[in-house]
C-alpha positions as CSV (number, residue, x, y, z in Angstrom):
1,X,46.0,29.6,45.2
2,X,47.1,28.6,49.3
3,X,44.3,30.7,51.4
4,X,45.5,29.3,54.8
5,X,46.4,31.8,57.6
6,X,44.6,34.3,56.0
7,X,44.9,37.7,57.8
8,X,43.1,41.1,58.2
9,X,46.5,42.9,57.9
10,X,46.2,46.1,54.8
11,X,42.6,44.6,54.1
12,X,40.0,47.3,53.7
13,X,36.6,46.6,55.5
14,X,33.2,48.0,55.1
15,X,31.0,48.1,58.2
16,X,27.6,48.9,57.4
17,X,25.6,50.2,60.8
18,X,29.5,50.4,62.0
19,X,29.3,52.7,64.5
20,X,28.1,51.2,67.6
21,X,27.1,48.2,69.4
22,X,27.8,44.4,67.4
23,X,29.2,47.2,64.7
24,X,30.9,49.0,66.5
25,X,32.8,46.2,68.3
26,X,33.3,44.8,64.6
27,X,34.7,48.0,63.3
28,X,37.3,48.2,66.3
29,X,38.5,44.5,66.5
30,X,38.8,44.7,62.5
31,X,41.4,47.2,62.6
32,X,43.1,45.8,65.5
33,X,43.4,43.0,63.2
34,X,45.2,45.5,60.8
35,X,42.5,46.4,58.7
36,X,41.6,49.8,57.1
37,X,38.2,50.3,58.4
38,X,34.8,52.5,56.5
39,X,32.7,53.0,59.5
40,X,29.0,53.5,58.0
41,X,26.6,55.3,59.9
42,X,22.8,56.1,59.3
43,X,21.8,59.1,60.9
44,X,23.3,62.5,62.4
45,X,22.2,61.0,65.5
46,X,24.8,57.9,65.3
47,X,26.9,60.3,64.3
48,X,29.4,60.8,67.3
49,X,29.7,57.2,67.9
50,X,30.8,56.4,64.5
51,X,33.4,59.5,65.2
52,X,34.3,58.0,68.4
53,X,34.8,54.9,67.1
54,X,36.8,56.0,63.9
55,X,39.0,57.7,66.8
56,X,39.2,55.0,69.0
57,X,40.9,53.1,65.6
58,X,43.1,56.1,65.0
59,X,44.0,56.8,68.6
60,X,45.4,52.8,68.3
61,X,47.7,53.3,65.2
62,X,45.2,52.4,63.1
63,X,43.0,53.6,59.7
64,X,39.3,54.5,59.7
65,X,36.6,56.5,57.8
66,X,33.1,57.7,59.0
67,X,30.5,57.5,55.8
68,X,26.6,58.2,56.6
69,X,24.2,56.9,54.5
70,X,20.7,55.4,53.9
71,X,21.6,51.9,52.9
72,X,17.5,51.3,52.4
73,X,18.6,53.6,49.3
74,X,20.7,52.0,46.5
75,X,22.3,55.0,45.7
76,X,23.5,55.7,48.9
77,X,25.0,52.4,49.0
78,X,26.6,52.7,45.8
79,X,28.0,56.1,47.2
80,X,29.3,54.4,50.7
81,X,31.5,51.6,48.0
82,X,32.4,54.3,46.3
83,X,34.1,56.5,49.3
84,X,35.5,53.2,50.4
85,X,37.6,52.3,47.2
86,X,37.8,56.1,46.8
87,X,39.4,56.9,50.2
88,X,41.3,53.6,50.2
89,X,41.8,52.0,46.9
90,X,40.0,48.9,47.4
91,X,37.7,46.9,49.4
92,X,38.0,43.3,50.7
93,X,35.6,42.5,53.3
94,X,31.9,43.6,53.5
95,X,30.3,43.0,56.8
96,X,26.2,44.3,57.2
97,X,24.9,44.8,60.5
98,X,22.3,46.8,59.3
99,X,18.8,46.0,60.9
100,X,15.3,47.2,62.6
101,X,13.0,44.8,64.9
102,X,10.0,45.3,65.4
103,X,7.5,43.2,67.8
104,X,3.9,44.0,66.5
105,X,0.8,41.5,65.7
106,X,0.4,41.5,62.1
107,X,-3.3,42.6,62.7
108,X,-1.8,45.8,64.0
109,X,0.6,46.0,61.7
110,X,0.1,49.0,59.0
111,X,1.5,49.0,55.6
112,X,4.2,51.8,56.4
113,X,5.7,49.6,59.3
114,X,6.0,46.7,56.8
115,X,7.9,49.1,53.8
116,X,10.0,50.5,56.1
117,X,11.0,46.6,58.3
118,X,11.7,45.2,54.2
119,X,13.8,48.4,53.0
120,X,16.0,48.2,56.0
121,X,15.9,44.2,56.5
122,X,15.6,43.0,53.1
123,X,16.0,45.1,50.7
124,X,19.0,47.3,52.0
125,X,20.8,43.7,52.7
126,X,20.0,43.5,48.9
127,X,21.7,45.9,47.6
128,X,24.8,45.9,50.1
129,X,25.4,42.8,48.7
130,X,25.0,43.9,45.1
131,X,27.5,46.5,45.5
132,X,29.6,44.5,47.6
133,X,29.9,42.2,44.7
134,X,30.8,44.7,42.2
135,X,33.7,46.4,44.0
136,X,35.0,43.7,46.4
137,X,38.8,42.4,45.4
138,X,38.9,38.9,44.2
139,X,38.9,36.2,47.2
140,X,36.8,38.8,49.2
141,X,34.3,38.4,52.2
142,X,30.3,39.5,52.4
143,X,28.8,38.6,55.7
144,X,25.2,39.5,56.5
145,X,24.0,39.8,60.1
146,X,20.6,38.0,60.1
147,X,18.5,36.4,63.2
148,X,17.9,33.3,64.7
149,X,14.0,33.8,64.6
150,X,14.6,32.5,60.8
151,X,14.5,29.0,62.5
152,X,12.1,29.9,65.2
153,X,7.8,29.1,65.4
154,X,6.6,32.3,67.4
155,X,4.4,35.2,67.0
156,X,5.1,38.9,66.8
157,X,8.0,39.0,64.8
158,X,6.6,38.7,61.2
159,X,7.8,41.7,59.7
160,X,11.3,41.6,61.4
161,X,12.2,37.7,60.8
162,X,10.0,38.1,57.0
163,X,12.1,41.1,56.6
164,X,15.2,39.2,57.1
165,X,13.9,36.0,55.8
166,X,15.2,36.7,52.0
167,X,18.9,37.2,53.0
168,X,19.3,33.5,53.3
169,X,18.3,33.2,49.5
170,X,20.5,36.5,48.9
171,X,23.5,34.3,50.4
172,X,22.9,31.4,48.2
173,X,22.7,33.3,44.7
174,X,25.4,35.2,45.4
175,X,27.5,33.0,46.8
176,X,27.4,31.1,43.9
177,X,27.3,34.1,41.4
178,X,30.4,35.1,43.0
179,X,32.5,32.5,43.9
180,X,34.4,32.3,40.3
181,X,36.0,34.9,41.9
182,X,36.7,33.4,45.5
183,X,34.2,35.6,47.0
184,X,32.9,33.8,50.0
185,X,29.3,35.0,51.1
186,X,28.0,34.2,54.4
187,X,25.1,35.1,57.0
188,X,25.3,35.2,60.7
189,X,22.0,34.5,63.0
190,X,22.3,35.6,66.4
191,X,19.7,35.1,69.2
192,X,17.9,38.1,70.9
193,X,21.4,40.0,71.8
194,X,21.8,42.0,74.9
195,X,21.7,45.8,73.0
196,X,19.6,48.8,73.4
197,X,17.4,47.7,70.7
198,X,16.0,44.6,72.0
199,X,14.7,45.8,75.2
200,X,11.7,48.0,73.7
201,X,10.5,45.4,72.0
202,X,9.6,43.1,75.0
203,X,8.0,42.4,78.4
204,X,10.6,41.9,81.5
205,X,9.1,38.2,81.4
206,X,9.8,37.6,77.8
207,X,13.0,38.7,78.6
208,X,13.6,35.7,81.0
209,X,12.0,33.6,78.6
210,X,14.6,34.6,76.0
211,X,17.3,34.3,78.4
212,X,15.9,30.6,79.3
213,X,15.9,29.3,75.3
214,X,19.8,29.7,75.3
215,X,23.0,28.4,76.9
216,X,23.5,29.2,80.7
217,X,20.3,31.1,80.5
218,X,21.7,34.2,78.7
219,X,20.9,36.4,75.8
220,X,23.7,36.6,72.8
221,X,26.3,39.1,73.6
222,X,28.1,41.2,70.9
223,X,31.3,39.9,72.1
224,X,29.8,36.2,71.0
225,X,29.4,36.9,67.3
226,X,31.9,39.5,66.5
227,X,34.8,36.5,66.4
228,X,32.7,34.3,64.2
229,X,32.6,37.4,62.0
230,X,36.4,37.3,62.0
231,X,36.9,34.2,61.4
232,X,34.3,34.3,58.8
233,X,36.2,37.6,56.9
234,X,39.6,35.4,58.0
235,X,40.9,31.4,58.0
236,X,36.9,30.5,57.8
237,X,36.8,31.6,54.0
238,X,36.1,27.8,52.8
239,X,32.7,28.6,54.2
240,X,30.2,30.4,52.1
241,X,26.6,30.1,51.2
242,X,25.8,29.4,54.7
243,X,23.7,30.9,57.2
244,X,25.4,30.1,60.6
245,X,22.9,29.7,63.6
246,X,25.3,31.2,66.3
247,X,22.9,32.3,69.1
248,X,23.7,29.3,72.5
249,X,21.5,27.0,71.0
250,X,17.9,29.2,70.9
251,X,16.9,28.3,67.7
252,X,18.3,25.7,64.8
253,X,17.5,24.2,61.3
């Protein structure tokens, strides 16, 4: 089968955490592509950005649909495939931005903070890729935002890069356990990205030492990793199995 030039035109996407920042910029420059877009929320407090953002795609000719949901719940992710091949009789791509950081030293870390970091981190990343695997259409796309700090040697992030640690494995086993089927399945690690949630977790001069670990001094930017997603979910198909260290040179493997 020829899988050049592949497009995002009538493809249905699934955006888990869709609704604002990386997601959010995913969700919109998906459907400008031409795809059909499931915005997936958590929360009711997310729940006027992921309606803004499903009306920003609207409002620009295209097709959108808000769906909140606990993805640290298999059912609920079960339910948010569901809606999606309900609502638009398929789905091809399967994008998870879905994450929580926490900074904490693991002396101060209790065992509630550590189940809650692995449901959302690991084991909601599981299970989106579970049911992405079960209803995507044949030569479809699953790509997993992860974190550099996978490749990095530093304290305070045990929880948060363990948490996100088993995705890479997740990648591998399902990459191959789907690729009869021309499923490409792929991870992206960022470095510390310039959003409201990495701020709380650090000191102003940690900040600058972030800043200094990368590329012209600057943290990731959404706008830096939501065309590698695209190209991931497009022409980069032939890639899968990977996790792709895409954060200005902060961290490698």
């Amino acid at each position: 089968m020829d899988m050049t030039a592949q497009t995002l035109e009538n493809k249905v996407a699934v955006i888990g955490a869709g609704a604002k920042n990386l997601g959010g910029l995913i969700s919109r420059k998906m459907a400008e592509g031409g795809a059909k877009v499931v915005v997936h929320y958590h929360s009711d407090g997310s729940k006027d950005d992921a309606d803004a953002t499903v009306q920003a795609i609207k409002d620009a000719g295209g097709d959108a649909l808000a769906v909140q949901g606990d993805l640290s719940k298999p059912d609920q992710v079960t339910a948010l495939f569901d809606q999606a091949v309900s609502h638009f009789g398929g789905v091809d791509i399967a994008v998870n931005t879905v994450g929580k950081v926490l900074r904490k030293p693991i002396l101060e870390t209790s065992e509630d903070e550590y189940d809650s970091m692995f449901d959302i981190n690991s084991k909601a990343a599981y299970f989106f890729i579970k049911e992405a695997g079960r209803n995507l259409n044949d030569n479809g796309k699953i790509i997993t935002i992860v974190t550099a700090l996978l490749g990095a040697f530093t304290d305070g992030y045990s929880t948060y890069a363990g948490g996100k640690a088993p995705v890479d494995h997740f990648t591998r086993a399902a990459a191959k356990e789907f690729g009869s089927r021309g499923i490409s399945v792929t991870a992206i690690a960022p470095g510390p990205m310039d959003t409201p949630f990495f701020y709380p977790q650090e000191t102003p001069e940690r900040v600058e030492f972030h800043k200094s670990q990368a590329m012209n001094g600057d943290l990731t930017r959404i706008e830096d990793i939501e065309p590698i997603v695209r190209f991931l979910a497009t022409d980069g198909w032939w890639i899968t199995g990977q996790t792709i260290f895409a954060n200005g040179g902060y961290t490698t493997r």
